[in-house]
C-alpha positions in Angstrom: 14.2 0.0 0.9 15.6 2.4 -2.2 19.1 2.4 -0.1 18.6 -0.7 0.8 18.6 -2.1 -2.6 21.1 0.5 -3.9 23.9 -1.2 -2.0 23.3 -4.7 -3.7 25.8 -3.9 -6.9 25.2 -7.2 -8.1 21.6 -6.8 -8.2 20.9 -5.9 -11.7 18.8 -3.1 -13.2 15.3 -4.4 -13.9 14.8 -6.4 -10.6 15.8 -3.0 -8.7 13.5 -1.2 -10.7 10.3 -4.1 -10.2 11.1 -3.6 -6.3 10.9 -0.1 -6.3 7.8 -0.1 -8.7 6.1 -2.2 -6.6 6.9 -0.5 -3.6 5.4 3.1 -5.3 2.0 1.1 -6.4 1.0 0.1 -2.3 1.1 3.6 -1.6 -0.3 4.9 -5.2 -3.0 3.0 -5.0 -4.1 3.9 -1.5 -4.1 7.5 -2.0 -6.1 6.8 -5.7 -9.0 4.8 -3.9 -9.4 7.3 -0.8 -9.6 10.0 -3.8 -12.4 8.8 -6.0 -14.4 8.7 -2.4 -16.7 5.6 -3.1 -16.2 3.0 -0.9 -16.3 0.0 -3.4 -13.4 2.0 -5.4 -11.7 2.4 -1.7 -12.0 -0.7 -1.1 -11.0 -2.2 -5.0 -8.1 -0.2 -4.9 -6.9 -1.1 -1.4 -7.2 -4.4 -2.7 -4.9 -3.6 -5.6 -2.0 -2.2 -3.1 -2.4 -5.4 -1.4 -1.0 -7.2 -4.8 1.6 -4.9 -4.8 2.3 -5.3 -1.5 2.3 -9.7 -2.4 4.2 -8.4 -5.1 6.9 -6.4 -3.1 7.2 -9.6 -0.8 8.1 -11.8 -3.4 11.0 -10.1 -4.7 12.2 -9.4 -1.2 11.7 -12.9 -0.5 14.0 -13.9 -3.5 16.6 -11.9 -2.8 16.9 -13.2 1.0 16.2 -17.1 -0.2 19.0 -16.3 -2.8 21.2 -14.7 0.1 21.3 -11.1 -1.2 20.1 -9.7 1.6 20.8 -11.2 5.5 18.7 -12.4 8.0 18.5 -8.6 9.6 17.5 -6.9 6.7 14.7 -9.2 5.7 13.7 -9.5 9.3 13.4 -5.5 9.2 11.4 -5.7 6.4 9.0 -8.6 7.1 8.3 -7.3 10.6 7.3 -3.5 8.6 5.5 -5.1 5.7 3.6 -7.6 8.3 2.5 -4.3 10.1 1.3 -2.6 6.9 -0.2 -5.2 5.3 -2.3 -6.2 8.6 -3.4 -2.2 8.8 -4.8 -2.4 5.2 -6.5 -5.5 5.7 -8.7 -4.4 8.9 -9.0 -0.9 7.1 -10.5 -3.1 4.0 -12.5 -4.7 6.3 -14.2 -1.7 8.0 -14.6 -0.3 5.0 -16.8 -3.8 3.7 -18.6 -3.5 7.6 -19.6 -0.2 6.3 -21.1 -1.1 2.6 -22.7 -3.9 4.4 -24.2 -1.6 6.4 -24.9 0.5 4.3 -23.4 3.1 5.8 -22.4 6.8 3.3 -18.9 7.7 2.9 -18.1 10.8 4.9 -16.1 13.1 3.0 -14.2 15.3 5.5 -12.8 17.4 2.7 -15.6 19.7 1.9 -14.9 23.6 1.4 -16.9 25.1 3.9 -17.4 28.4 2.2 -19.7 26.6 -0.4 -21.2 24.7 2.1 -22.3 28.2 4.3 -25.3 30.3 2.8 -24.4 33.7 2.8 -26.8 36.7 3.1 
């Protein structure tokens, strides 16, 4: 999207710069919930990258309605962001199935030295 976005010398600074911000957050925001391993933070969070996400769509969605960008380049991008957006949704919701549950979260980052007893 960064090149994408780049070759638009009539877009101006800021909105480039509320695109790519927005872009950064989804994926920021992912990695912060799946970090703090709780799954209502998980699931908070993913819900936060899902604004962004809204967000992201919404600029997108200017620039094509404003015919910045052409049909093939928003069709790119609504087909990916569809995809994502539809991934973090049913991952949101298995995460809720689990709480519901209530189900532990697993964490499969443990160091297995301090998890050993040694003699």
């Amino acid at each position: 999207m960064r090149k994408k976005t780049k070759n638009l010398p009539e877009l101006n600074y800021k909105i480039r710069n509320q695109i790519k911000d927005s872009a950064f957050s989804i994926s920021s925001n992912i990695a912060e919930g799946h970090c703090r391993r709780f799954l209502k933070e998980n699931i908070q969070f993913n819900n936060i990258a899902l604004g962004s996400m809204g967000e992201n769509y919404t600029q997108i969605f200017a620039l094509f309605y404003s015919e910045d960008i052409d049909d093939a380049w928003f069709n790119e991008y609504d087909k990916m962001h569809y995809s994502l957006e539809n991934k973090l949704l049913n991952l949101n919701k298995s995460f809720i199935q689990k709480l519901q549950n209530n189900e532990n979260w697993e964490s499969d980052y443990k160091i297995k030295e301090l998890t050993k007893h040694y003699s």
